[in-house]
C-alpha positions as YAML, in Angstrom:
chain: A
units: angstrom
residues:
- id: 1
  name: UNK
  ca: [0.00, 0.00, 0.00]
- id: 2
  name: UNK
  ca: [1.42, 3.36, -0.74]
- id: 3
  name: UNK
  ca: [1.02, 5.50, 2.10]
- id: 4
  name: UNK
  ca: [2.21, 8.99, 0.64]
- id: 5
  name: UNK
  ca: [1.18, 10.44, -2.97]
- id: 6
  name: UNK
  ca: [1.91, 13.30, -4.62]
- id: 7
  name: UNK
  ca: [0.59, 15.52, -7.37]
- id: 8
  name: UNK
  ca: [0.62, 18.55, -9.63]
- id: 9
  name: UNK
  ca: [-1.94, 20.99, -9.22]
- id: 10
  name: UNK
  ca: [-2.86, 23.74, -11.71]
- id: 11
  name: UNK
  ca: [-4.79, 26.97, -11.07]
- id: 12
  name: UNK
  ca: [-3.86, 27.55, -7.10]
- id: 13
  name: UNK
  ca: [-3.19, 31.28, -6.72]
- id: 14
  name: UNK
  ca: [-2.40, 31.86, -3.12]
- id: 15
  name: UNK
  ca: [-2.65, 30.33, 0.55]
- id: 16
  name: UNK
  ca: [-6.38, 30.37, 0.71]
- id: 17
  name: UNK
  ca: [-6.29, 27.51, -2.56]
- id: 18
  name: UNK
  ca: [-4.21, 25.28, -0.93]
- id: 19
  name: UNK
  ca: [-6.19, 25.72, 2.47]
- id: 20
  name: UNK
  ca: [-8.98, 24.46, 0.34]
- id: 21
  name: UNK
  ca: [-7.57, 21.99, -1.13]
- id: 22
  name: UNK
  ca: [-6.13, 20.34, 2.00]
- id: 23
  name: UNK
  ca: [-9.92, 20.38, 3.48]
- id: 24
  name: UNK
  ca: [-11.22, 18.76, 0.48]
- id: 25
  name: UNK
  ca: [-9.01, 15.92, 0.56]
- id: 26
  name: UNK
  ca: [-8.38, 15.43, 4.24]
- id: 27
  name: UNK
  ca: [-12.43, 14.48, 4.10]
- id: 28
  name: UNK
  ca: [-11.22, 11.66, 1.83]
- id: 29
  name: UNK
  ca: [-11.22, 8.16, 4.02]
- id: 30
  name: UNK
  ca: [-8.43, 6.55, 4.67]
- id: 31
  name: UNK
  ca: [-5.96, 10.27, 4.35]
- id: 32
  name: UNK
  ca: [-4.60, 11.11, 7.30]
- id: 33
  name: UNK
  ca: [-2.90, 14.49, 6.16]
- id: 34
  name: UNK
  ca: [-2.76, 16.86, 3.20]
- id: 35
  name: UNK
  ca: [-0.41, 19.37, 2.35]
- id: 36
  name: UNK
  ca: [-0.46, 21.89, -0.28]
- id: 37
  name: UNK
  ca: [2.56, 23.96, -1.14]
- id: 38
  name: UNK
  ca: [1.00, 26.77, -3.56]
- id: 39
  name: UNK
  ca: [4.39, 28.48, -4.98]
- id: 40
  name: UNK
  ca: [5.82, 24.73, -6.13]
- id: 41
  name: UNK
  ca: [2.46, 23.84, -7.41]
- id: 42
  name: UNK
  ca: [2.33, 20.15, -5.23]
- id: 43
  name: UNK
  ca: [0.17, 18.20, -3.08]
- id: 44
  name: UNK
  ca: [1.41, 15.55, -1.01]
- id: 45
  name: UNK
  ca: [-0.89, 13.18, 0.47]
- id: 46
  name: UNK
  ca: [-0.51, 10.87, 3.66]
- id: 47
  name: UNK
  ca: [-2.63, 7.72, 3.87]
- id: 48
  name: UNK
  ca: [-3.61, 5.80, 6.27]
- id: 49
  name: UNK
  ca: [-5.46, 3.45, 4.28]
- id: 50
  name: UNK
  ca: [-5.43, 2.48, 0.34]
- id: 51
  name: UNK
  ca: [-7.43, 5.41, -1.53]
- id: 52
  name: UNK
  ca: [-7.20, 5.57, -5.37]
- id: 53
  name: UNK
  ca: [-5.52, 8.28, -7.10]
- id: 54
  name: UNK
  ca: [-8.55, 9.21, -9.11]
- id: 55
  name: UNK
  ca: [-10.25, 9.79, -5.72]
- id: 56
  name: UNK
  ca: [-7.98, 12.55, -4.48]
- id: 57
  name: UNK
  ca: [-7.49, 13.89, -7.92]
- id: 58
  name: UNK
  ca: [-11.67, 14.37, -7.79]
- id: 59
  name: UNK
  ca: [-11.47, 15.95, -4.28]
- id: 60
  name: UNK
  ca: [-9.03, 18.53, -5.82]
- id: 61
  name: UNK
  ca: [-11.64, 19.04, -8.46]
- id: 62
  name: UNK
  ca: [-14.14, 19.29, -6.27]
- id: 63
  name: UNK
  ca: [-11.78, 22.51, -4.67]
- id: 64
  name: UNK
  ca: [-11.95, 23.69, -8.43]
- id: 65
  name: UNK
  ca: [-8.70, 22.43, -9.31]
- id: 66
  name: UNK
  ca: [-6.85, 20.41, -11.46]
- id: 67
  name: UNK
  ca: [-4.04, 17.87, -10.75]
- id: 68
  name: UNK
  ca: [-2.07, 14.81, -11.68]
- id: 69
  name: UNK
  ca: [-0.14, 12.41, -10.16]
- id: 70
  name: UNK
  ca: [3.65, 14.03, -9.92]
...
């Protein structure tokens, strides 16, 4: 199981989009913690549990954003 996954996120403009971001996919089961770095562009993912890549990459979208695994 991987337990940390990272991806490329387009159209974050400042702190408040990756603030969103992390809340969208820390409500994910099975991720423990989410962090957003908005200047590189990333989100790294912690899991506690096996969660599918599309599945974070829809929370994201569901933040209005659009990623890819890095």
């Amino acid at each position: 199981m991987k337990t940390r996954m990272e991806f490329a996120v387009s159209g974050m403009h400042c702190g408040s989009c990756g603030l969103l971001i992390d809340d969208e996919v820390e409500e994910v089961p099975g991720v423990t913690t989410s962090t957003t770095d908005v200047r590189r562009q990333r989100t790294v993912v912690h899991l506690a549990a096996a969660v599918p890549a599309e599945r974070i990459i829809a929370a994201i979208a569901e933040a209005g954003y659009t990623a890819v695994p890095a």
